[in-house]
Steps between C-alpha positions, in 0.01 A plus 500: 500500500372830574722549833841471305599821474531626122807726538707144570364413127591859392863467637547170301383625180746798579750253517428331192317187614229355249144446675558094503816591731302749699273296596714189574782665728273775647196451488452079575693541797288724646195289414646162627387504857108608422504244151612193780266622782210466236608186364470355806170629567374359156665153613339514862141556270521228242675258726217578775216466239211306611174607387586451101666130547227371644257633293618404177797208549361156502631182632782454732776511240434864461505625822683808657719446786259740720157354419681129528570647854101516494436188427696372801182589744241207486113529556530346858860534603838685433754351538757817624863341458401451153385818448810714668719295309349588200489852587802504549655366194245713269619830723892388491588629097369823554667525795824418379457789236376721746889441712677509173354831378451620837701792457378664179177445629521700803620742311298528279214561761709746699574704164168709483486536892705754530520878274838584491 
């Protein structure tokens, strides 16, 4: 929030828009790619979580995709097709999201790269 410049909120209030409109047509905009590149970030965390699952879930029906992925590996053997599959199909939504929002998420991480 601190990189939009303020003189593009001055020139709307010189032009009679109310704050609400300010920051919807001017100010959102320019906070679209970096909001998207750290919502996928948060997603990649809590879909990825591990550690707090299997500490305090119990029983199968409760499971997370990623730590039923675990469970896959046996004491003596592992069976791999199983497990790639799996893999797979717990890596393929996020994925998806990553292609469909591909673009505002580059973006987003190219936006602070570079002073202009």
């Amino acid at each position: 929030m601190n990189t939009v410049p303020v003189t593009l909120e001055e020139a709307a209030y010189i032009d009679g828009a109310s704050p609400f409109t300010t920051f919807i047509r001017i100010v959102y905009p320019l906070l679209k790619p970096p909001m998207v590149t750290l919502l996928i970030v948060i997603a990649l965390r809590v879909w990825n979580n591990f550690m707090y699952p299997l500490l305090l879930l119990q029983g199968q029906n409760s499971r997370t995709l990623p730590l039923t992925v675990f469970f896959f590996k046996g004491d003596l053997s592992i069976q791999w097709n199983i497990l790639f599959a799996a893999t797979t199909l717990v890596i393929l939504p996020l994925m998806i999201v990553y292609f469909i929002l591909q673009k505002q998420i580059i973006s987003g991480m190219l936006n602070g790269s570079v002073k202009g």
